[in-house]
Structures are given as C-alpha cells and as structure tokens.
ZASEDREN-281858 format. One record per atom (N, C-alpha, C, O): x, y, z; residue in one letter. Coordinates in pm, whole numbers, padded with zeros to 5 digits, always signed. Each point is the difference from the previous one (the first is absolute). Layout:
BEGIN
XYZa;...
This chain:
BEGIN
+00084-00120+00000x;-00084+00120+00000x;+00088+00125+00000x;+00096+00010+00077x;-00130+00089-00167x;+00070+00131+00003x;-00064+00095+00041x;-00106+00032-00055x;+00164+00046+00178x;-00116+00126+00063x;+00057+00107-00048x;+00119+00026+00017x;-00210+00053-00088x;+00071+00144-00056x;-00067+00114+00129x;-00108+00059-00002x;+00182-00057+00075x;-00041+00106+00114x;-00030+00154+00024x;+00050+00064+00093x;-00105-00031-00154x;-00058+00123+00017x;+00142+00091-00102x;+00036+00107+00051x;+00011-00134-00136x;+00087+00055-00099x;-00031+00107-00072x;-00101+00004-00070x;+00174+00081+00081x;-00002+00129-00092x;+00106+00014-00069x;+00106+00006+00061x;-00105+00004-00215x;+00083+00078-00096x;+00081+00086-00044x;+00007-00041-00116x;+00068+00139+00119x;+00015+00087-00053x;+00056+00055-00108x;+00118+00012+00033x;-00130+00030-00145x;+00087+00024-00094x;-00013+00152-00081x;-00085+00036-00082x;+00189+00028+00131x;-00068+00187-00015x;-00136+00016+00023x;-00051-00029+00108x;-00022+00082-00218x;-00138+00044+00078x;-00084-00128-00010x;-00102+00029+00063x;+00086-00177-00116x;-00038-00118-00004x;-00041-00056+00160x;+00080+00009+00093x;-00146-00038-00086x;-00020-00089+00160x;-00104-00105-00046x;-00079+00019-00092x;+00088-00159+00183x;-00073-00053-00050x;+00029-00101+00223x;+00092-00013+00081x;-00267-00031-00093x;+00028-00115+00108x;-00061-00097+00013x;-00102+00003-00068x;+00112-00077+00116x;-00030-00146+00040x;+00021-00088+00120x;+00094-00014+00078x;-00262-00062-00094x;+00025-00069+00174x;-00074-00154-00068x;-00111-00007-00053x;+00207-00105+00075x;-00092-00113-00044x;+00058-00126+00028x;+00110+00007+00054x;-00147-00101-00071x;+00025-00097+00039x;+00021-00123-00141x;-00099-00072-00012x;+00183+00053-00063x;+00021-00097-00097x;-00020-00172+00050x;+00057-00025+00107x;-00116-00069-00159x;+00015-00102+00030x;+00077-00091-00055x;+00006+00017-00122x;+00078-00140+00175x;+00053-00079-00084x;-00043-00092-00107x;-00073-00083+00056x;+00080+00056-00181x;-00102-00067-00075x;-00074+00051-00088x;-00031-00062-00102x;-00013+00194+00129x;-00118+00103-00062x;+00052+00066-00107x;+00119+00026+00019x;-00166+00014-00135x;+00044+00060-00099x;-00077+00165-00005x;-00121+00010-00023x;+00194+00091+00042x;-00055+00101-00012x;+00062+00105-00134x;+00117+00015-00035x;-00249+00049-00023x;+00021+00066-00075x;+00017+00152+00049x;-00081+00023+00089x;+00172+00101-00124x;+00008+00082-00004x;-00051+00102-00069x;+00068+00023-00100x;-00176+00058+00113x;-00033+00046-00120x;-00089+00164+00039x;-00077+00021+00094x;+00128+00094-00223x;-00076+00100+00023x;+00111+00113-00060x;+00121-00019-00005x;-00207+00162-00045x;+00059+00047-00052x;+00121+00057-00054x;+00042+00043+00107x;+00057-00005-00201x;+00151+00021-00027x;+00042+00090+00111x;-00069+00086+00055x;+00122-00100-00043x;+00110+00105+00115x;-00062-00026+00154x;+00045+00059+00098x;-00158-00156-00090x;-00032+00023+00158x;+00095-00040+00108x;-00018+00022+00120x;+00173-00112-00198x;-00005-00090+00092x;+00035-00142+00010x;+00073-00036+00092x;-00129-00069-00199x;+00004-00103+00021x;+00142-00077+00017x;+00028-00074+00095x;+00064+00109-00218x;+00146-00040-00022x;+00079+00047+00118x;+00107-00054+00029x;-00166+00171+00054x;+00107+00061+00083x;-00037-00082+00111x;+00082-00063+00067x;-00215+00063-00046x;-00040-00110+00136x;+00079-00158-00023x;+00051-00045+00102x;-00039-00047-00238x;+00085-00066-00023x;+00137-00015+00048x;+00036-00066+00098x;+00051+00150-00195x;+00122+00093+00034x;-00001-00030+00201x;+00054-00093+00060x;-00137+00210-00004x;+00021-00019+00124x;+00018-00145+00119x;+00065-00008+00105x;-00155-00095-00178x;+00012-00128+00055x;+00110-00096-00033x;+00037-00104+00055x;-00001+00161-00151x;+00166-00067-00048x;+00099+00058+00020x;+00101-00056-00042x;-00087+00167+00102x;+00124+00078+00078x;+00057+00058-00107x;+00122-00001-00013x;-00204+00058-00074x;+00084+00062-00081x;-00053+00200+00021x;+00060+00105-00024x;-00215-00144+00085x;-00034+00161+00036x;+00026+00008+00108x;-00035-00109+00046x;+00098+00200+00077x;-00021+00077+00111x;-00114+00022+00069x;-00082+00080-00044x;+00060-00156+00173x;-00161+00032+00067x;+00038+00127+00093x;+00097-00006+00076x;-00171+00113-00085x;+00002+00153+00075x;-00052-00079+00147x;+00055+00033+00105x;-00128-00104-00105x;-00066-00052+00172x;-00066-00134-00023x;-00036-00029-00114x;+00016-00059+00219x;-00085-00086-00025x;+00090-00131+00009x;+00108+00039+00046x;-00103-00149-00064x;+00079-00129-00005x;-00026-00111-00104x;-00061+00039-00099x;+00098-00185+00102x;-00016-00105-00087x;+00009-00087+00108x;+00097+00025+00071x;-00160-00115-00038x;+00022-00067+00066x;-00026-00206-00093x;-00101-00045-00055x;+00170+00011+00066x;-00042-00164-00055x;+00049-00104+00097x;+00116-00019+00037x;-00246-00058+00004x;+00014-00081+00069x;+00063+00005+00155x;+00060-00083+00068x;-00098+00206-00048x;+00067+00051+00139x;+00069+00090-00001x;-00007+00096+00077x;+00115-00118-00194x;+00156+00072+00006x;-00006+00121-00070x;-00027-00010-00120x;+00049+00132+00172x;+00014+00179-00042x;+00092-00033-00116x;+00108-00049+00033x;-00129+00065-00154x;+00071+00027-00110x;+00046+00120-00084x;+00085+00004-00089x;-00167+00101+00144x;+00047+00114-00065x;+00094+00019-00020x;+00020+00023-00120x;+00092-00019+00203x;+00141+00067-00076x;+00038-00154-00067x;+00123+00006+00002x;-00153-00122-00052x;+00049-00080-00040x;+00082+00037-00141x;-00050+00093-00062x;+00157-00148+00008x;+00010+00034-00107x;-00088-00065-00143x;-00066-00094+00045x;+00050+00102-00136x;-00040-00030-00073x;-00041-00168-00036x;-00103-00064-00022x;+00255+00035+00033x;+00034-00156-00021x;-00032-00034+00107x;-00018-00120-00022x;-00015+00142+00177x;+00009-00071+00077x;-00162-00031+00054x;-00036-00083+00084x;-00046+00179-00164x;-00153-00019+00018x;-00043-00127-00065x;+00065-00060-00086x;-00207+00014+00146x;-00023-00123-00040x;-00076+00009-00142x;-00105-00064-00005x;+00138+00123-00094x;-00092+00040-00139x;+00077+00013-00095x;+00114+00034+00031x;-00134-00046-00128x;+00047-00006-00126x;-00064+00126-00086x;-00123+00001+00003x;+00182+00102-00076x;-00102+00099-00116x;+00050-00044-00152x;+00120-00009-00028x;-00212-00015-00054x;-00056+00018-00113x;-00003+00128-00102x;-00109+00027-00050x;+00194+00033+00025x;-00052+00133-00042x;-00024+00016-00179x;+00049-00076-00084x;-00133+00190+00058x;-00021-00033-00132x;+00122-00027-00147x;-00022-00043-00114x;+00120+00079+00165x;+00093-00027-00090x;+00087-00128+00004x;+00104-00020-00063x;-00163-00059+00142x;+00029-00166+00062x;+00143-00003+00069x;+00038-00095+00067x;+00054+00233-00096x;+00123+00039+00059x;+00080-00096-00075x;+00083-00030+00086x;-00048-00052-00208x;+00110-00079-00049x;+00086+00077-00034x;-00016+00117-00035x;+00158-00201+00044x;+00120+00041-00041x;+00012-00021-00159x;-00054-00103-00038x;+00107+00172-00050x;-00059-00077-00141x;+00132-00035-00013x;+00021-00045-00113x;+00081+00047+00186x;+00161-00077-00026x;+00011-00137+00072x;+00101-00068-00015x;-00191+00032+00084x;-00042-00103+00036x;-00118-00046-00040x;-00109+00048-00029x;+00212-00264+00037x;-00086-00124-00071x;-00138+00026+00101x;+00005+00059+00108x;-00106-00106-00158x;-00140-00028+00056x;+00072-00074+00116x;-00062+00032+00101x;+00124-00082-00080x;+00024-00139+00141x;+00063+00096+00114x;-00034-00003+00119x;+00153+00106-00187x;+00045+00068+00084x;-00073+00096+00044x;+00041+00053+00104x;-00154-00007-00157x;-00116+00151+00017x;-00061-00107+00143x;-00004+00046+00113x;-00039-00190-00144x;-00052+00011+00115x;+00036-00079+00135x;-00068-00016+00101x;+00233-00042-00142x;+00103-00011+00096x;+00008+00109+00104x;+00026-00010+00120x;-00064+00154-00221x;+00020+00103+00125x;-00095+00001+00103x;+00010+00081+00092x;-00084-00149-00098x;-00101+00008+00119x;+00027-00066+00120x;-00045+00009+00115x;+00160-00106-00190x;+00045-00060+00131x;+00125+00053+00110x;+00011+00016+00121x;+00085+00003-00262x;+00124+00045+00048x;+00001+00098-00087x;-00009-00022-00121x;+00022+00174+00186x;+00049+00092-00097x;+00090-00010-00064x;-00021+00040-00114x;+00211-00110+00148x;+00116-00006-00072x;+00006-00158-00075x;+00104-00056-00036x;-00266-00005+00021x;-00023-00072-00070x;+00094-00126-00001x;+00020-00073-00096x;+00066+00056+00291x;+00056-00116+00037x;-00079-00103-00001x;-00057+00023+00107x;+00008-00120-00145x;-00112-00123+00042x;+00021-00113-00033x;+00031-00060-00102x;-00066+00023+00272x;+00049-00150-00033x;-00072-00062-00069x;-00096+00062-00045x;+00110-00225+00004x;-00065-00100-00046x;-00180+00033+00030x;-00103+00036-00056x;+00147-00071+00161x;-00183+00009+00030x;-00086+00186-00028x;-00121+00023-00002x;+00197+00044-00009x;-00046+00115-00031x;-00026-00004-00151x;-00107+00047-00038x;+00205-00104-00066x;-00029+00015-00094x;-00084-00133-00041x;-00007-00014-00122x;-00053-00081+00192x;-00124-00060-00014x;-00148+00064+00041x;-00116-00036-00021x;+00167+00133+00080x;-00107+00089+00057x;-00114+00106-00122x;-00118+00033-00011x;+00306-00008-00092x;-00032+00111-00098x;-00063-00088-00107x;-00103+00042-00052x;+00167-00187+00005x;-00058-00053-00104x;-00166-00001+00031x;-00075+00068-00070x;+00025-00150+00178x;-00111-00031+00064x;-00111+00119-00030x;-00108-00016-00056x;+00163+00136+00106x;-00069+00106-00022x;-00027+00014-00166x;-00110-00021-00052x;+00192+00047+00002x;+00002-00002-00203x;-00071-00074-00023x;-00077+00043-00087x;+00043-00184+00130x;-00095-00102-00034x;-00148+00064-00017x;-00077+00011-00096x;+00072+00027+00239x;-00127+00015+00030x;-00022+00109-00045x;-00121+00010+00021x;+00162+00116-00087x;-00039+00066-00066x;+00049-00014-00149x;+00068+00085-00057x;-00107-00192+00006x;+00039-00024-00106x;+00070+00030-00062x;-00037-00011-00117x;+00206+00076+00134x;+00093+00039-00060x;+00121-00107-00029x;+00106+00037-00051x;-00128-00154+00083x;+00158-00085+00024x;+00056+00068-00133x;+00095+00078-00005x;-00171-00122-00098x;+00061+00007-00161x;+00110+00132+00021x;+00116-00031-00028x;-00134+00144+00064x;+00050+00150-00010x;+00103+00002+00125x;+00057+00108+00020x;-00028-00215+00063x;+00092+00004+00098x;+00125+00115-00038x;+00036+00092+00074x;+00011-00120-00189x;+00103+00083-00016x;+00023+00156-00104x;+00096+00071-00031x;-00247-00071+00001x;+00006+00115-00072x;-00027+00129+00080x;-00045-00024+00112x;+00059+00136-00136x;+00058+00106+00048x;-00180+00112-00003x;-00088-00028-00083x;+00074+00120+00167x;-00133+00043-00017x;-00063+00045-00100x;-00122+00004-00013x;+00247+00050-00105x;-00066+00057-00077x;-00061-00085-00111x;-00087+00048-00073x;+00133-00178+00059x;-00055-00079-00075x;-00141-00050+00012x;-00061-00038-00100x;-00006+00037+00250x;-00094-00036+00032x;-00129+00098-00083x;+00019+00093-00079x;-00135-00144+00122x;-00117+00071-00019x;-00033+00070+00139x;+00019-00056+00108x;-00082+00215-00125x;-00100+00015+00145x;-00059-00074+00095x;-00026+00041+00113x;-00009-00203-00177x;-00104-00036+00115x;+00109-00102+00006x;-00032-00048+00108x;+00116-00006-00138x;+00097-00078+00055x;+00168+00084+00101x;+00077-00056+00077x;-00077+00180-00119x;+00068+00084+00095x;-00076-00028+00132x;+00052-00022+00110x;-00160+00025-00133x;-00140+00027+00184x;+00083-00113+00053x;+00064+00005+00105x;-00072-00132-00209x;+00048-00106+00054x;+00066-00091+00092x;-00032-00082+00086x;+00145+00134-00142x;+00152+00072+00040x;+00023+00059+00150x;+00084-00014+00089x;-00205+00089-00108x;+00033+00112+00143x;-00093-00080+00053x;+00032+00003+00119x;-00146-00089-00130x;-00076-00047+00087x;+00086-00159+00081x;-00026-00066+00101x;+00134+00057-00209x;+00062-00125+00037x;+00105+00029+00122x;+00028-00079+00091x;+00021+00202-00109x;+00138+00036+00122x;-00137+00040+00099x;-00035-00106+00051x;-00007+00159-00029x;-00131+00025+00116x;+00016-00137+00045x;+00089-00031+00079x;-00209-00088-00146x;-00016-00126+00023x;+00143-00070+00114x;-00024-00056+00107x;+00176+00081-00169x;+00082-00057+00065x;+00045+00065+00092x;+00093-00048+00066x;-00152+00190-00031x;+00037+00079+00150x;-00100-00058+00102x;+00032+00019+00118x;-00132-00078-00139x;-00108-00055+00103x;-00084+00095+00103x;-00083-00048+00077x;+00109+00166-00082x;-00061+00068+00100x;-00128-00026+00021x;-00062-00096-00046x;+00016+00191+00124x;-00128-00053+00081x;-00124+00108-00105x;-00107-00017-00057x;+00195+00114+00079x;-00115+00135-00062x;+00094+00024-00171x;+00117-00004-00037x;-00236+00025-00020x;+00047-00007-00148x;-00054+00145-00091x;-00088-00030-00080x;+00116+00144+00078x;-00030+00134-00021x;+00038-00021-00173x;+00101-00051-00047x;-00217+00107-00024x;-00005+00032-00163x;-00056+00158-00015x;-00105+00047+00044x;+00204+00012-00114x;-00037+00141-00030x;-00008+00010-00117x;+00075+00071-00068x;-00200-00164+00010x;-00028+00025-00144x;+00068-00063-00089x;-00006+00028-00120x;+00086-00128+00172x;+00108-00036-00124x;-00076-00060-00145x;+00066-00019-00102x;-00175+00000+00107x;-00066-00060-00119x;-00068+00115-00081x;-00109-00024-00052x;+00165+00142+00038x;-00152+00142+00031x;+00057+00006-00209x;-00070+00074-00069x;+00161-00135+00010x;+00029+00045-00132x;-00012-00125-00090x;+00062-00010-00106x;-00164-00103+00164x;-00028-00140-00068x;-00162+00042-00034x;-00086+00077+00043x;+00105-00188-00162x;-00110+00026-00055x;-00150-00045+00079x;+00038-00026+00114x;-00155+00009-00117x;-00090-00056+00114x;+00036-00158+00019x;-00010-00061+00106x;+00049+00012-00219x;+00003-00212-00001x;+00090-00004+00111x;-00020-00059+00106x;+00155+00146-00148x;+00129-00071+00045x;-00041+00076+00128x;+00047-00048+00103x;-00114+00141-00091x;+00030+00050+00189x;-00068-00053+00038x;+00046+00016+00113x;-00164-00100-00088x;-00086-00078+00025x;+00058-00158+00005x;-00050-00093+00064x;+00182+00087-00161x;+00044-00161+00003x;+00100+00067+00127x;-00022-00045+00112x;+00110+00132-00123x;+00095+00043+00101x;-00088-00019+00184x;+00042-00072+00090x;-00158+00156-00085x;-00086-00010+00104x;-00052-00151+00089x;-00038-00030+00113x;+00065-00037-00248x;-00072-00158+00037x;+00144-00019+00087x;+00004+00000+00123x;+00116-00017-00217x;+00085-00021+00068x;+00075+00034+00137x;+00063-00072+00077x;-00091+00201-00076x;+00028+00025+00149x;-00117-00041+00102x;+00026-00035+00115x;-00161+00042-00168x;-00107-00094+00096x;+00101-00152+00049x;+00043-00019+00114x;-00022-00071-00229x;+00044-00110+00034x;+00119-00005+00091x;+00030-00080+00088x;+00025+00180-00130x;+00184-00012+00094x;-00032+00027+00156x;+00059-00066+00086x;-00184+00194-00042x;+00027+00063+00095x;-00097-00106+00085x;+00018+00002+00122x;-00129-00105-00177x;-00055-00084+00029x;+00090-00157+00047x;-00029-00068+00098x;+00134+00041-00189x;+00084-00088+00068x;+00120+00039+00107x;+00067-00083+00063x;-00059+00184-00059x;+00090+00060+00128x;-00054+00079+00121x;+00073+00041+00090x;-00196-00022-00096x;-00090+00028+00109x;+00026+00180-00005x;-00075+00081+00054x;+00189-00050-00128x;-00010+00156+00037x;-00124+00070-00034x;-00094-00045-00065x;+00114+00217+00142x;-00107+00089-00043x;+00050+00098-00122x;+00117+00037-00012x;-00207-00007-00061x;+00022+00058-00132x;-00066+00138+00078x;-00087-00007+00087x;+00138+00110-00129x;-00033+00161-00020x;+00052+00041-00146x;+00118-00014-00033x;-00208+00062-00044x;-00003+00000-00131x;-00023+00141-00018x;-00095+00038+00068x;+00161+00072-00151x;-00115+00138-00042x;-00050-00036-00120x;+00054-00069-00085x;-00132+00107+00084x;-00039-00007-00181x;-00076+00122-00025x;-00040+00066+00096x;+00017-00029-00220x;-00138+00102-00039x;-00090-00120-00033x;-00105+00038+00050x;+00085-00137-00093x;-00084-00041-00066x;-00114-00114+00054x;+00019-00116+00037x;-00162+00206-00050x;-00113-00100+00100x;+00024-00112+00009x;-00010-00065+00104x;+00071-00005-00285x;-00051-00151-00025x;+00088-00076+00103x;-00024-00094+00076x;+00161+00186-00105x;+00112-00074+00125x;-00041-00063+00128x;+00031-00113+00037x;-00121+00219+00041x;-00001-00030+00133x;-00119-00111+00008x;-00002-00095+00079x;-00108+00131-00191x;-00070-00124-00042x;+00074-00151+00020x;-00022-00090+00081x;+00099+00101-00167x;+00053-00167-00030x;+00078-00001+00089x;+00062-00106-00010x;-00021+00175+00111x;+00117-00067+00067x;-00026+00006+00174x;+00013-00100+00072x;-00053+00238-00021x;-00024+00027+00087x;-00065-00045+00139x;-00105-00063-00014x;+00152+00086+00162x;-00104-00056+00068x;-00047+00099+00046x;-00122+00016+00003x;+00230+00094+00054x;-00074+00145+00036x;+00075+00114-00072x;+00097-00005-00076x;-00191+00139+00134x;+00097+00139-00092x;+00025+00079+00101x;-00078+00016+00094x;+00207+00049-00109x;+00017+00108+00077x;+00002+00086-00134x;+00057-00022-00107x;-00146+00134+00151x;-00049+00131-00087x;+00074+00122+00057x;-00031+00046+00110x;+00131+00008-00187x;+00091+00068+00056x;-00023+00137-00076x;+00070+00018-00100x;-00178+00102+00142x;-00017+00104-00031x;-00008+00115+00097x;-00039-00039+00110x;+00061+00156-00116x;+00010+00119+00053x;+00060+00025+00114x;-00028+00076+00092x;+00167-00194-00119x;+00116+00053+00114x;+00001-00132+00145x;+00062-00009+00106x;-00165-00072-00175x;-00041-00146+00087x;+00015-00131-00071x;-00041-00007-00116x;+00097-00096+00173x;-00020-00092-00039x;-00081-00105+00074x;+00047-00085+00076x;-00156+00098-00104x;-00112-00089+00064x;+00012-00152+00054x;+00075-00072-00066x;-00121+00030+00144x;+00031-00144+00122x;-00127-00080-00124x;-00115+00035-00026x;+00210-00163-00031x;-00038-00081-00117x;-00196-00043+00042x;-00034-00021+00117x;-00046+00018-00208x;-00107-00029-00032x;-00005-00114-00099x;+00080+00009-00093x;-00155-00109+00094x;-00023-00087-00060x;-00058+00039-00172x;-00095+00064-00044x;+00208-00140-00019x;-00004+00059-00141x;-00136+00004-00068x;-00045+00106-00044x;-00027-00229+00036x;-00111-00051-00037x;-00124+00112+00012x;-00058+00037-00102x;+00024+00011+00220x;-00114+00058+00069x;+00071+00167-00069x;-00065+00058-00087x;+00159-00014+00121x;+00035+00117-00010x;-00033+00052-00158x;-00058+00098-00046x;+00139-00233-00020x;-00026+00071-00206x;-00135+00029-00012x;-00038+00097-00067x;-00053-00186+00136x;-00113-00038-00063x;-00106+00142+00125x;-00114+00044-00018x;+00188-00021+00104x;-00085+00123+00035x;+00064+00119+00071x;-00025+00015+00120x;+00129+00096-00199x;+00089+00015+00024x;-00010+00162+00078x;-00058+00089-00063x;+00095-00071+00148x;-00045+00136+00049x;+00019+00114-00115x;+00045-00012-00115x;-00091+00119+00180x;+00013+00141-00092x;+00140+00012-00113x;+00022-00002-00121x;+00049+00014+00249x;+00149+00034-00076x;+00078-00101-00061x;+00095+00037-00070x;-00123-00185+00087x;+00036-00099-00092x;-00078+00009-00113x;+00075+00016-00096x;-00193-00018+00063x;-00086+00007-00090x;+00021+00112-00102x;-00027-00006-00120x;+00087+00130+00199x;+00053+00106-00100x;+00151-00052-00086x;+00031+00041-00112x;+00056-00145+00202x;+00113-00011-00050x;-00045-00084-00106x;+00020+00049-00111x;-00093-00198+00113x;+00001-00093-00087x;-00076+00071-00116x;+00034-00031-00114x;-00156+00146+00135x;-00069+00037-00147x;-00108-00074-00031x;-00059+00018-00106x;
C-alpha cells in the first residue's frame, strides 16, 4: 500500500495536492486536463519531482527523500527512454544493472522477459530498427525484469495508433496481472481508462482527487469531469 500524505507541490506559480491511499494490485488511471498536473503528480511518486510538504509512505516505511532507484516503482515515460546505441537485450539489461554487469541468471531474466513480450527474434537489434509498438515493448520488458511493486505509465502509448495501443494496453493488463503490481497510468483518453482501469484519480484545479471507481464515475461523471471528457 502507498500513502500519499497530505502532499503539496510546488513549481513557480504551479501547485498541485494530494491525499490518498493507492492499493496493491489495483490499476489506476490518471486522467484530466493538459497542464493540471498529471505527469508532475507521476514525476513526484518516482522521485524525480520535489514534494514542497506532505510524505510517501509504502508499506510503513517514509520514502520521500528516497532516491529514485531505491523506491519500490518503476516509470514508463512516453518516449519509452531507449538508448538507440544499445542492442534491445542491453536497453533492457538496464533495468537490472545500470553498468549492464549480469550474471547468468540475470541474463535469463532478460531473455525470459523478450519472450514474453514477444521480442526474442530482435534480441540484438538496436531501437531504431524496431517499430513504435515494439519499442513499448522493449521498455515494457526492462520494467517486467525490475519487478517492482508499483508500475507508473506517463502515456507511453499516447503516439500508437488505436489497434496497437489497445494491443500495448492488453499487455500491460497481463504483465501487471501476473506480478500482482499496481498500475497508475495518465492518459487523455476515455477508451483507455475504459479497457483497462479499476479506479481514476481526476487531477484538476490544483487537486488530485482520492481514486473513484472507474466504471460508475465514466458512466456518471461529475460537472467538471464531464466538461473535460466533452
């Protein structure tokens, strides 16, 4: 369980806060208008934003000043972050070992992962050879072999066409389903939180709202969601 404790933001005149409670297992979507917020509330749970007040707490233990690597989560971001001078095996070797030392069993770790996202064939080709929805791949495969608990996506699927982000979506359903982690996802897009979702945090006018059950919410959505979706 991750407690986001009464957290506040700051970034020049930007503020944004949050009080909630994440569960382990649960897939939550992120979602609500450009600039409110969502990527930075991301950002902030992966130690890459600065919290002005407030804490992280998981599973007991105060994590805020944790460093990055040492939090229990993995991020996703929309540019899948590959090295394009690195083989597909080594892009997601780094997830294990950054100086890409690994033993035997580590690099059974990386094949294993390639399997299951259907890349063995491309083991050694380099990113730029790939396609968009097999780059996701890639980055969904070094995730897969970091194991964390909490699994953060900031859109990385937001420049696939509807098939392939929808085949990409299945796939992270299945991965985050055999490893028990929780998914926090942003997306803009309704159908997303549709197909994938269990609850939403609706992150507008400087708040990021304590998650609501996805289902009930699309289908009857207060004022100011209803203005965002259209």
């Amino acid at each position: 369980m991750l407690r986001i404790e009464k957290v506040e933001i700051t970034l020049g005149s930007f503020r944004l806060s949050a009080d909630m409670t994440l569960e382990q297992g649960r897939k939550y979507a992120v979602i609500g208008p450009s600039g409110a917020g969502k990527s930075t509330l991301l950002g902030a749970l992966g130690g890459f934003v600065p919290l002005t007040a407030g804490r992280l707490v998981w599973q007991g233990q105060d994590i805020t000043q944790a460093a990055p690597g040492a939090r229990p989560m993995t991020m996703l971001f929309q540019d899948n972050n590959l090295f394009p001078h690195l083989s597909v095996t080594q892009n997601v070797g780094l997830g294990i070992n950054p100086d890409m030392r690994l033993s035997a069993e580590d690099r059974s770790r990386v094949t294993q992962a390639l399997e299951r996202v259907g890349l063995s064939a491309y083991a050694d080709k380099r990113p730029g050879a790939l396609s968009g929805g097999q780059q996701g791949r890639v980055a969904l495969a070094r995730v897969l072999v970091q194991a964390r608990p909490l699994l953060l996506l900031d859109e990385p699927f937001a420049a696939l066409g509807p098939a392939l982000r929808n085949e990409m979506l299945d796939l992270v359903q299945d991965l985050v389903a055999e490893t028990g982690a929780a998914l926090i996802m942003v997306t803009h897009a309704p159908d997303d939180v549709r197909r994938i979702a269990d609850e939403v945090i609706f992150v507008a006018g400087g708040v990021a709202e304590a998650p609501q059950p996805a289902a009930a919410l699309m289908d009857n959505p207060p004022p100011e969601l209803r203005d965002y979706l259209g």
